[in-house]
C-alpha positions in Angstrom: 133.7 -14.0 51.2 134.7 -16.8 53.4 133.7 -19.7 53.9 133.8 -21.7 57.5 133.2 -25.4 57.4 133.1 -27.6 60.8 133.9 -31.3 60.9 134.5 -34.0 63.2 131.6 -34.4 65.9 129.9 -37.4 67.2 128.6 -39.2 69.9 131.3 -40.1 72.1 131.1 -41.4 75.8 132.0 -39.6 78.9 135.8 -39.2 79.5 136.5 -39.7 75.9 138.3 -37.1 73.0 137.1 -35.6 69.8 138.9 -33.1 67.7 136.9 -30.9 65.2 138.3 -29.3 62.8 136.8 -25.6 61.1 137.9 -25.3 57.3 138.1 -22.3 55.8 137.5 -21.8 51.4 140.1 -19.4 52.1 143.5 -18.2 54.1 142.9 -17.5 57.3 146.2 -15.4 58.0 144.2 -12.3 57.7 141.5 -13.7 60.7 142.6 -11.4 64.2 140.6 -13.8 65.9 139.7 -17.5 65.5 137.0 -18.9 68.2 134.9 -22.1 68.9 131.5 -21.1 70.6 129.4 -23.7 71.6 125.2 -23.5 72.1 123.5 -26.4 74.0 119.6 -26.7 73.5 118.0 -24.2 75.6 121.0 -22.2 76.2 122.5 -19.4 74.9 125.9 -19.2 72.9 129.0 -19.8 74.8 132.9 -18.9 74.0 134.5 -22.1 74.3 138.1 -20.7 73.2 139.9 -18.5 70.9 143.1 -18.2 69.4 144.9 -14.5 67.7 147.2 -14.4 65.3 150.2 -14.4 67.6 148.9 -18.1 68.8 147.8 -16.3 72.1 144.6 -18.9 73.5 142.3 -18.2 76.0 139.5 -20.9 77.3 136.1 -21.0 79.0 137.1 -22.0 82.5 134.4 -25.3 82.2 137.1 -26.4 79.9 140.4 -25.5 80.8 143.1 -28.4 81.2 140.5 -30.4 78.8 140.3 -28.6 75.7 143.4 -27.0 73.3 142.5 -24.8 70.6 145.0 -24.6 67.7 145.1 -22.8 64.3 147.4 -23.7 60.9 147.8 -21.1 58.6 148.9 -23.3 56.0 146.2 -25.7 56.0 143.5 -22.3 56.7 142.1 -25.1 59.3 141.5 -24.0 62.9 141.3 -27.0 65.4 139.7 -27.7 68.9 141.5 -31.3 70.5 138.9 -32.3 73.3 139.5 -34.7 76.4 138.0 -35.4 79.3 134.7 -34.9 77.7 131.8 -34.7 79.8 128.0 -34.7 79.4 127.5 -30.9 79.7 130.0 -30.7 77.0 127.2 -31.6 74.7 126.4 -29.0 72.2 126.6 -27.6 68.7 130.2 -26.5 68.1 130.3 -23.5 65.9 133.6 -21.6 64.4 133.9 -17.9 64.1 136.5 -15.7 62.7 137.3 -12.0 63.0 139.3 -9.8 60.7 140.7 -6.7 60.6 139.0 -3.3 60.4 136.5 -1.4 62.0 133.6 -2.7 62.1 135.4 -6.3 61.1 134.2 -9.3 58.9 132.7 -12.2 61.2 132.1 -14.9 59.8 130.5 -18.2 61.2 130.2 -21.7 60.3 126.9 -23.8 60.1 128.2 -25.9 63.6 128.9 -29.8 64.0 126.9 -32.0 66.7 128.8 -32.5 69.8 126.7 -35.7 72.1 128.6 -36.6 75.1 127.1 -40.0 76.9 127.4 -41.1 80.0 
């Protein structure tokens, strides 16, 4: 069992950067898949951006060119470096992670508070 731990959300004002950070109690070479979802109040959950194993990222075209989304093995610490931040970015910023196998382990982290201000 692992366990995913998100850090590093605030209140911040339009236009400025946050970077959260998702630890995991264990490695996370064995994840397939490392995400950041995101769930505003009253909406459902959105993919924000995930990253394989290979380093391959996609994005959520709302934050393209604004958000990077970066992994290190070593430190079993998946990141998400936002700029540009804008009020609809505000939300509860949640990790996921996918393993191998069929059907894989998911796990999920409890989600840190993102407040964008204008």
């Amino acid at each position: 069992q692992v366990h995913l731990v998100e850090s590093g959300g605030g209140l911040v004002q339009a236009g400025g950067s946050l970077r959260l950070s998702c630890a995991a109690s264990g490695s996370i070479l064995g994840f397939n898949v490392m995400e950041w979802y995101r769930q505003a109040p009253g909406m459902g959950r959105e993919l924000v951006a995930g990253i394989g194993r290979a380093g391959n990222t996609n994005y959520a075209e709302s934050v393209k060119g604004r958000f990077t989304i970066s992994r290190d093995n070593g430190k079993n610490t998946l990141y998400l470096q936002m700029s540009g931040l804008r009020p609809e970015d505000t939300a509860v910023y949640s990790c996921h992670a996918r393993g191998p196998g069929f059907p894989p382990m998911t796990y999920w982290g409890q989600g840190t508070q993102v407040t964008v201000s204008l």
